[in-house]
C-alpha positions in Angstrom: 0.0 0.0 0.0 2.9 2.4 0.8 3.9 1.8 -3.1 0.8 2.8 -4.3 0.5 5.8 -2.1 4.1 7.0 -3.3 3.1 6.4 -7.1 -0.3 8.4 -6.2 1.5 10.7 -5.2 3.8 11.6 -7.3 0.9 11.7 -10.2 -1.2 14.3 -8.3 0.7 17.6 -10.4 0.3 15.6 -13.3 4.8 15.5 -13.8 5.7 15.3 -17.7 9.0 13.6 -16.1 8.5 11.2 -13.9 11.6 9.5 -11.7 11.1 5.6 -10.4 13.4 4.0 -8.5 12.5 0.3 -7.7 8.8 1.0 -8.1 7.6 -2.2 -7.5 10.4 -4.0 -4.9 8.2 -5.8 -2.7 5.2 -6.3 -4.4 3.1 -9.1 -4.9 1.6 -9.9 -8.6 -1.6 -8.2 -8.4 0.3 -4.9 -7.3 2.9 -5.1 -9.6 0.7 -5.4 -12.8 -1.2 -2.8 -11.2 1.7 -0.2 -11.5 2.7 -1.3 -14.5 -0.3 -1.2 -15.8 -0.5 2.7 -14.6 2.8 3.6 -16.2 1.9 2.1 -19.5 -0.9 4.6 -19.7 1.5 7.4 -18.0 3.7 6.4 -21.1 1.0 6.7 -23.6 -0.1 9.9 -22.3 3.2 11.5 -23.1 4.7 11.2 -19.4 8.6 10.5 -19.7 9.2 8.2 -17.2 12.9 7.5 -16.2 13.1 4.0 -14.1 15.7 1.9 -12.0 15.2 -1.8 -11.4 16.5 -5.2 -11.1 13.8 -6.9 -12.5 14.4 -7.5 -16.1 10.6 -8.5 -16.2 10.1 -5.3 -15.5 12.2 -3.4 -18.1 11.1 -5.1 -20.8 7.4 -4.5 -19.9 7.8 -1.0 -19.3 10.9 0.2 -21.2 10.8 1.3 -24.9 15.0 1.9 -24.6 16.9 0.7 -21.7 20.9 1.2 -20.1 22.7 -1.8 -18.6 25.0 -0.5 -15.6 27.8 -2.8 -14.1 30.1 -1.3 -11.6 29.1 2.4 -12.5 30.0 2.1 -16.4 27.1 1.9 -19.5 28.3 -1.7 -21.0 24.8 -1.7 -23.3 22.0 0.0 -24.4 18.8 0.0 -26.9 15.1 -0.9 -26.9 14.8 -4.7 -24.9 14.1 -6.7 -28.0 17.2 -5.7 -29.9 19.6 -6.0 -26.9 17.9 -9.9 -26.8 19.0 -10.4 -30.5 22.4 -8.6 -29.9 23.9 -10.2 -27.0 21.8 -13.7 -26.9 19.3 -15.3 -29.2 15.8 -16.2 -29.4 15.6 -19.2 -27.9 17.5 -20.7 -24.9 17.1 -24.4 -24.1 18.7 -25.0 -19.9 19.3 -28.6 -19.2 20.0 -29.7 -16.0 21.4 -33.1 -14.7 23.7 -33.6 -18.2 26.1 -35.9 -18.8 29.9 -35.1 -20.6 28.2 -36.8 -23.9 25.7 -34.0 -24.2 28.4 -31.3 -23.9 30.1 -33.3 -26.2 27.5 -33.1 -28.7 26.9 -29.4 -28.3 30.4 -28.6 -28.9 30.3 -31.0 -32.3 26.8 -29.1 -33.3 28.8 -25.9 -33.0 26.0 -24.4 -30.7 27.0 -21.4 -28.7 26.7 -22.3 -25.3 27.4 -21.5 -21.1 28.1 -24.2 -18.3 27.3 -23.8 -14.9 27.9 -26.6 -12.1 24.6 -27.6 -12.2 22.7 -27.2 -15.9 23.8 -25.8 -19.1 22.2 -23.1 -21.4 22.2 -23.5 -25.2 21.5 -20.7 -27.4 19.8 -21.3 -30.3 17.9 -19.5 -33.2 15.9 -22.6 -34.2 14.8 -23.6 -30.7 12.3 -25.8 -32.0 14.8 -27.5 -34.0 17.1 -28.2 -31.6 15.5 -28.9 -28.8 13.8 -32.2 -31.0 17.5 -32.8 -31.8 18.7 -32.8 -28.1 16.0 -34.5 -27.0 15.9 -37.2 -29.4 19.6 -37.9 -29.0 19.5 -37.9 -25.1 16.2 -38.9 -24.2 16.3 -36.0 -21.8 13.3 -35.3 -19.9 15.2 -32.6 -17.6 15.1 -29.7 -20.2 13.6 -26.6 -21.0 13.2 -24.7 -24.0 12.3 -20.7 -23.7 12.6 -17.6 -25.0 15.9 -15.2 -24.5 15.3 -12.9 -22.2 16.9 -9.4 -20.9 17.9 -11.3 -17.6 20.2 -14.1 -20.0 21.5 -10.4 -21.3 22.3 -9.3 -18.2 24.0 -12.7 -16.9 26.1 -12.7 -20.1 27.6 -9.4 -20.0 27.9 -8.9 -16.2 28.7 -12.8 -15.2 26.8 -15.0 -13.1 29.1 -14.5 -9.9 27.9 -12.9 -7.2 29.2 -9.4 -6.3 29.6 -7.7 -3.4 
């Protein structure tokens, strides 16, 4: 409730710039889609809305062009979609549970890939394809295919360790 006060707030002079830091840390579903959906219609009003967050949900809902900050420096920027194509693809398959066989097989398929202790993510612009592939070969059940997403652009061009 003290989120939706703050935005209510802050929309009573009717801003053409509005500042958001975090805007929806803490909620649950219902009251995050309920912001959003109030700074979607902000935005199509003509409202400039500048916005912090760590949710990468978030940005892509909300953001038409977005910055990427590690340790104080810009290391990317552009609308969501294209920073997806740019730095990832469209599809990511995660596996979890693999064997050295199946990294052997990735490496022979050429795929561009990342391993982690515990799963691997495969980045592919014929999901579909290669998911069938994968599974077919490996009988996997402990798989996912999915679309790319601003947080596997984030992970890639920051790292996956944790920071201080």
């Amino acid at each position: 409730m003290k989120r939706r006060l703050i935005l209510a707030r802050a929309l009573i002079n009717d801003p053409r710039l509005l500042l958001l830091d975090e805007p929806t840390t803490g909620l649950d579903p219902q009251g995050r889609h309920s912001i959003w959906q109030r700074v979607r219609a902000l935005k199509k009003n003509g409202t400039t809305i500048l916005l912090t967050t760590h949710y990468m949900e978030e940005a892509a809902q909300l953001c038409d062009r977005l910055v990427i900050m590690d340790r104080g420096r810009i290391i990317a920027e552009g609308p969501p979609a294209e920073l997806v194509t740019q730095h990832v693809t469209r599809d990511v398959i995660e596996v979890w549970g693999y064997e050295q066989a199946l990294l052997e097989f990735v490496r022979e398929k050429g795929w561009q890939s990342e391993v982690l202790a515990d799963r691997i993510f495969i980045y592919s612009n014929q999901g579909d394809e290669d998911y069938r592939e994968l599974t077919a070969a490996f009988g996997m059940n402990q798989c996912l295919l999915r679309r790319g997403n601003l947080e596997d652009v984030f992970l890639k061009l920051t790292g996956r360790e944790l920071r201080e």
